[in-house]
C-alpha positions in Angstrom: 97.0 67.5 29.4 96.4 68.8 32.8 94.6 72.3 32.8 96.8 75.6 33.9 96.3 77.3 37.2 96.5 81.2 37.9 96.6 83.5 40.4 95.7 87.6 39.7 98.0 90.4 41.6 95.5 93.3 42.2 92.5 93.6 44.0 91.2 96.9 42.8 88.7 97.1 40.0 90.0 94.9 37.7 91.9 92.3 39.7 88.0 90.7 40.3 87.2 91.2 36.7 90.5 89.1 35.7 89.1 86.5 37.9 85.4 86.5 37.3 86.9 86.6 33.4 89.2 83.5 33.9 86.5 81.3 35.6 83.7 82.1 32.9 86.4 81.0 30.8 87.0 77.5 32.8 90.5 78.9 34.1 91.0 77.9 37.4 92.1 80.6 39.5 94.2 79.5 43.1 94.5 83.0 44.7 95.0 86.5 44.6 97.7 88.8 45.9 96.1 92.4 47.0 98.5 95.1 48.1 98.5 94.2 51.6 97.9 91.2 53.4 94.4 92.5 54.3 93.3 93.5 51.0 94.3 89.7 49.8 92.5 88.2 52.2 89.3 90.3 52.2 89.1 90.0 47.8 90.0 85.9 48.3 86.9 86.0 51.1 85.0 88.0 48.8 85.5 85.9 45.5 85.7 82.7 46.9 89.2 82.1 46.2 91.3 79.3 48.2 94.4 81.4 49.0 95.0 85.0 49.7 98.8 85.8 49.1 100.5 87.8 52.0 103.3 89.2 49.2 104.2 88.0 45.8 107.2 86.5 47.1 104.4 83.7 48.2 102.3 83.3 45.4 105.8 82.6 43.6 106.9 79.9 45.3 103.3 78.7 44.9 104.0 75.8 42.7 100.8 75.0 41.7 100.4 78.5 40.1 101.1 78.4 36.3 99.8 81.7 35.2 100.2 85.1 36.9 98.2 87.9 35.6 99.2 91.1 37.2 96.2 94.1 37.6 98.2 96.4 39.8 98.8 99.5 39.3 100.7 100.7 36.4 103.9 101.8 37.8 104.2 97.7 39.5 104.3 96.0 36.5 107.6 96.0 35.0 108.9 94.4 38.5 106.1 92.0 39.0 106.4 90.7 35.2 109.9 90.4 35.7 109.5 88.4 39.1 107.0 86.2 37.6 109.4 85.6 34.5 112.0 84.9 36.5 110.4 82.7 38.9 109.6 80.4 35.9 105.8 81.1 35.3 103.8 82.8 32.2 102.6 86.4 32.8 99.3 87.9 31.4 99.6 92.0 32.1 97.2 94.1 32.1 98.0 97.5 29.8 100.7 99.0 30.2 103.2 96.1 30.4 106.2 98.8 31.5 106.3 102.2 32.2 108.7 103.0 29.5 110.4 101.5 25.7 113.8 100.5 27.9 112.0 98.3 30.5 109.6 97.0 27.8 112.4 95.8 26.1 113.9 93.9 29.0 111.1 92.3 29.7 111.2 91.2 25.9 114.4 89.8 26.8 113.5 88.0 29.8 110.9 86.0 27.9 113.0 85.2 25.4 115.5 83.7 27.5 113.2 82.0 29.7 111.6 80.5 27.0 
C-alpha cells in the first residue's frame, strides 16, 4: 500500500501547523500553495518543503498530491474544496468547510458523486 501524499493551501498561522501536524504524524507533505507566488515560496523555504505552488491550478495538476488540506481563509474554501474534489483528490478543510448551508451542501454532493 503505497503511503498518501499532501500538499496544505495557506501559509498563514495554521497552514505550518497543518504541516508540522502531518509530518509528526508520518504524512508526507510535497508542497504548499500560499496566496501569492512569494508567500509559497518563502513558507516552502521556510518549512523545508520540495515545491512552492505558484496557484492551485498547479498543485492540481500535481499528480503526485493525494490529499489537499486547505487553511485559507474562510471565505476560499467552498471553491478550493470544490477544485480539489473536482480535480479527483481528497480534501481535509480546516473549520468552516463553506460559508453558508447551500454551498455546504454542494460540496456534500460533489463528494458523493466523486466517490
Amino acid at each position: 500500500m503505497s503511503k498518501l501524499k499532501t500538499a496544505v493551501v495557506g501559509t498563514g498561522f495554521i497552514g505550518p501547523v497543518h504541516v508540522e501536524g502531518l509530518r509528526r504524524a508520518g504524512i508526507d507533505v510535497v508542497g504548499i500553495l500560499g496566496s501569492t507566488p512569494q508567500r509559497s515560496s518563502g513558507a516552502g523555504e521556510q518549512l523545508g518543503l520540495a515545491t512552492a505552488y505558484e496557484s492551485l491550478d498547479q498543485l492540481l495538476d500535481d499528480a503526485s498530491v493525494d490529499v489537499v488540506h486547505i487553511t485559507s481563509p474562510n471565505r476560499f474554501h467552498y471553491e478550493q474544496a470544490s477544485r480539489t474534489i473536482a480535480a479527483g483528490k481528497h480534501v481535509l478543510c480546516e473549520k468552516p468547510l463553506a460559508m453558508n448551508p447551500e454551498e455546504s451542501g454542494e460540496l456534500v454532493r460533489l463528494a458523493r458523486q466523486a466517490g
